[in-house]
C-alpha positions as a Markdown table, in Angstrom:
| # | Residue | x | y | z |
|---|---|---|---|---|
| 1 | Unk | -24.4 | 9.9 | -3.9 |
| 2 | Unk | -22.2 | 8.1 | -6.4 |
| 3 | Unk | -19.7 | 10.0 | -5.1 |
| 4 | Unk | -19.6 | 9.3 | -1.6 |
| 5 | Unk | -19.8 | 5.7 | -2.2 |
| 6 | Unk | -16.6 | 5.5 | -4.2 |
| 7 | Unk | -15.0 | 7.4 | -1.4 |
| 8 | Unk | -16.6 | 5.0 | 1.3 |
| 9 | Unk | -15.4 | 1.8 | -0.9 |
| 10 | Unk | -11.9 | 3.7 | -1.4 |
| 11 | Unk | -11.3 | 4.1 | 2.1 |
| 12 | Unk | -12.2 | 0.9 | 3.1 |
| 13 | Unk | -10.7 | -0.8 | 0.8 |
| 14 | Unk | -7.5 | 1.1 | 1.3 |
| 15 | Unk | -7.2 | 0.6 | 5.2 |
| 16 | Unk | -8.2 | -2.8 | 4.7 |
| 17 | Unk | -5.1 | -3.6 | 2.5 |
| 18 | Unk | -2.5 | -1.9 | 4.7 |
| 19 | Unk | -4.0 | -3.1 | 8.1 |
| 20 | Unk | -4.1 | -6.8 | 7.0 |
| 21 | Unk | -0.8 | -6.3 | 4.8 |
| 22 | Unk | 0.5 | -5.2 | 8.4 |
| 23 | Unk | -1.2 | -7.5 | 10.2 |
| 24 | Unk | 0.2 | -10.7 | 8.2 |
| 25 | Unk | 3.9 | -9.0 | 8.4 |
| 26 | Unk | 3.4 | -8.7 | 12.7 |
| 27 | Unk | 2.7 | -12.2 | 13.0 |
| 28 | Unk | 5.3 | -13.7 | 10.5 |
| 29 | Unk | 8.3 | -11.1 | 11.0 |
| 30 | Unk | 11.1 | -14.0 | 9.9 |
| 31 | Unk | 9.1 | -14.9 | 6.7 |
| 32 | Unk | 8.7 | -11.2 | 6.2 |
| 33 | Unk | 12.6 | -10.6 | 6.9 |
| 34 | Unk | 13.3 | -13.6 | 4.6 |
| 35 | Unk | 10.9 | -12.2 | 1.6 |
| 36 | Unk | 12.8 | -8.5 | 2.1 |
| 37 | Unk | 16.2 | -10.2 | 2.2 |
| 38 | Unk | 15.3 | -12.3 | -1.1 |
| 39 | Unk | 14.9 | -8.8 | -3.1 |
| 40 | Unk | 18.6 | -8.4 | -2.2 |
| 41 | Unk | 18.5 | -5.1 | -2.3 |
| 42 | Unk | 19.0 | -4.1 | 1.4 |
| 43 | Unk | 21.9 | -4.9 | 3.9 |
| 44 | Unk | 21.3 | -7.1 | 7.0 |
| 45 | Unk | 20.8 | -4.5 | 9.3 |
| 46 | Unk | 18.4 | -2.5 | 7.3 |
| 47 | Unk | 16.3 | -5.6 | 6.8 |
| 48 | Unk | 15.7 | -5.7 | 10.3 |
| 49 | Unk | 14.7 | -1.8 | 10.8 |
| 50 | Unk | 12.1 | -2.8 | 7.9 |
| 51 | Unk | 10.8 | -5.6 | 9.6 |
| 52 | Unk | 10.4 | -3.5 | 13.1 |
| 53 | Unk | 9.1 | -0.6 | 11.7 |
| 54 | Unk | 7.1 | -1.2 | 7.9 |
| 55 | Unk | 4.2 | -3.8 | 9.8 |
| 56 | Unk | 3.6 | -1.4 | 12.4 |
| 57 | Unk | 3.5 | 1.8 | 10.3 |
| 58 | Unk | 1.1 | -0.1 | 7.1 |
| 59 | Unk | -1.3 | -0.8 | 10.8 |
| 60 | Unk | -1.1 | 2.6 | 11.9 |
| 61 | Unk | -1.5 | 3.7 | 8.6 |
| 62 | Unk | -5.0 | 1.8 | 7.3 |
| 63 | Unk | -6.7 | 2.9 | 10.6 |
| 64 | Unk | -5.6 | 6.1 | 10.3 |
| 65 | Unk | -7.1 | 6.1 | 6.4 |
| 66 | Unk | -10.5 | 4.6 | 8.2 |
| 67 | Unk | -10.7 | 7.4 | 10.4 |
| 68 | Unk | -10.3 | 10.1 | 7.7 |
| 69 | Unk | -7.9 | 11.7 | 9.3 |
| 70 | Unk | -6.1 | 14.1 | 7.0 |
| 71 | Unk | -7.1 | 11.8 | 4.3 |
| 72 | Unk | -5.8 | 13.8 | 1.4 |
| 73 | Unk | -2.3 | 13.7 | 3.0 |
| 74 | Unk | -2.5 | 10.0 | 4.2 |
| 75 | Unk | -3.7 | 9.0 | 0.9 |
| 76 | Unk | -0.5 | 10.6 | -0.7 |
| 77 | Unk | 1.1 | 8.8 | 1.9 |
| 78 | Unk | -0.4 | 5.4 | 1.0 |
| 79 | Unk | 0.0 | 6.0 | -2.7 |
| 80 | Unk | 3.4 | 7.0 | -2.6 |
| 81 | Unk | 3.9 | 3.7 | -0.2 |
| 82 | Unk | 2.6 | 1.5 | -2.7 |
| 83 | Unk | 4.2 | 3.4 | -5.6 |
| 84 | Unk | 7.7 | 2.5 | -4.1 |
| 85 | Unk | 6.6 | -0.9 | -3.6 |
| 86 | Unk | 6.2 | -1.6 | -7.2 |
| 87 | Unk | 9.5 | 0.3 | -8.3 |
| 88 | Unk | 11.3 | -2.6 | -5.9 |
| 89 | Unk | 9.1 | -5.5 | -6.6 |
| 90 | Unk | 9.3 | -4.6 | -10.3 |
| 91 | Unk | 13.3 | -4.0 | -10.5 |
| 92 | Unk | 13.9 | -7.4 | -8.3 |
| 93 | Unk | 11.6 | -8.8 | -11.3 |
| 94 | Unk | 13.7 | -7.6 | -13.9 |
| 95 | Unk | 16.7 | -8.3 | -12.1 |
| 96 | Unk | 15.5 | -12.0 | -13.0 |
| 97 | Unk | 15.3 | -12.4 | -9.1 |
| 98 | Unk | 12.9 | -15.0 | -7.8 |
| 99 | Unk | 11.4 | -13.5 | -4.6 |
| 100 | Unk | 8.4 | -13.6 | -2.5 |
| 101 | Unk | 6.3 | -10.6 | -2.7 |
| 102 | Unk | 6.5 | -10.4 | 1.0 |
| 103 | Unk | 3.1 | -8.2 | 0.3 |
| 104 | Unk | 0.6 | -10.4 | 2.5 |
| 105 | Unk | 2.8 | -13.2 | 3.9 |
| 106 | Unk | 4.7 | -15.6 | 1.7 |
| 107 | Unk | 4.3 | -17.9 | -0.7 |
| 108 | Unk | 3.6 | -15.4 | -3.7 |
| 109 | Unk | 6.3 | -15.3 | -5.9 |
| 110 | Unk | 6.5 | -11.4 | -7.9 |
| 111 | Unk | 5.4 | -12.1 | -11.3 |
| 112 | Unk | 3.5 | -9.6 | -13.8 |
| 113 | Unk | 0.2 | -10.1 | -11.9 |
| 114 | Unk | 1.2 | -9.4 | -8.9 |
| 115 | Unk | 2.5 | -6.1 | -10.5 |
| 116 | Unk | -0.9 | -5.5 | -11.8 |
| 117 | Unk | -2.4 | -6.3 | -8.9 |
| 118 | Unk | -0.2 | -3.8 | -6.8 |
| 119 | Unk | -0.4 | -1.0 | -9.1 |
| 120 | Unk | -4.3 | -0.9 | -9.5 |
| 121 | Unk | -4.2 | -0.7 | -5.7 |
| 122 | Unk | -2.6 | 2.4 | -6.2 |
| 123 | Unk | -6.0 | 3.8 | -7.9 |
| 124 | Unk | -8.1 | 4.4 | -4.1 |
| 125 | Unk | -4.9 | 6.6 | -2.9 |
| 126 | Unk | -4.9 | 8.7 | -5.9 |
| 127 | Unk | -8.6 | 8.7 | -5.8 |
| 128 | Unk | -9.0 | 9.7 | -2.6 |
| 129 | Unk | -5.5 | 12.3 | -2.5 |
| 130 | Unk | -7.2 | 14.2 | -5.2 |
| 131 | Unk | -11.0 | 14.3 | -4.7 |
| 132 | Unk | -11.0 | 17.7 | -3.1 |
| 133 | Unk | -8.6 | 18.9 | -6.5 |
| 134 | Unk | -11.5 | 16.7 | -8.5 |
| 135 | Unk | -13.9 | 19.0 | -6.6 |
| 136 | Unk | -12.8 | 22.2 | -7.4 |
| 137 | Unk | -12.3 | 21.8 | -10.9 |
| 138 | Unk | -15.9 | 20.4 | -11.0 |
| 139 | Unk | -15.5 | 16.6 | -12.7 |
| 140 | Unk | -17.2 | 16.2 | -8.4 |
| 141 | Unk | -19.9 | 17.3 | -7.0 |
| 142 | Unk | -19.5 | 19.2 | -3.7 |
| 143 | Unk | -21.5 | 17.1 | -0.9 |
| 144 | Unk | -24.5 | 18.2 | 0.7 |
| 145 | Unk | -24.7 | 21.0 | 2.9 |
């Protein structure tokens, strides 16, 4: 029972991050393009393939996760996502570069929480990639027949 709880709260809680994170990058592509340019880490014209193609993707992504399709696999996905986020966010911080997160619109500068804050998100993906793996080795119980 505890069990499939967590797994209900990690799934929502996943989709619902990378559906809105999409959602609030759709509607505001040039803050989005001018939080990805402040990182300084891409050219012009990659900045713009980002901003066509990340939003729409994070979308498809979360409802996928919803939907439990291949949800071991779309988890990794979402984990390794999120993963790469932090490795950029946290290199433009130590770069001494003040940027926008750019992770849910604008106006959040990258600072140690917001590090934090990213990385425990990372905890439902990893969750959720290795339940069946938790399962076998018996630290899960197998659900109900």
């Amino acid at each position: 029972m505890i069990e499939r709880v967590l797994h209900w709260a990690c799934r929502i809680f996943l989709a619902a991050i990378f559906v809105y994170a999409g959602y609030t990058k759709l509607v505001n592509e040039l803050q989005f393009a001018a939080s990805i340019s402040a990182y300084q880490l891409l050219p012009p014209s990659a900045i713009m393939w980002v901003v066509k193609l990340l939003p729409g993707f994070e979308v498809i992504l979360g409802i996928i996760i919803l939907l439990g399709i291949k949800l071991r696999y779309t988890a990794s996905i979402a984990g390794l996502l999120l993963a790469f986020f932090i490795a950029v966010m946290l290199v433009t911080y130590l770069r001494g570069i003040e940027a926008d997160c750019g992770c849910f619109g604008v106006g959040e500068k990258i600072s140690p929480l917001t590090l934090v804050r990213d990385t425990l998100m990372v905890l439902p993906a990893l969750f959720l990639a290795g339940q069946p793996w938790l399962r076998s080795r018996g630290w899960l119980s197998h659900p109900a027949r």
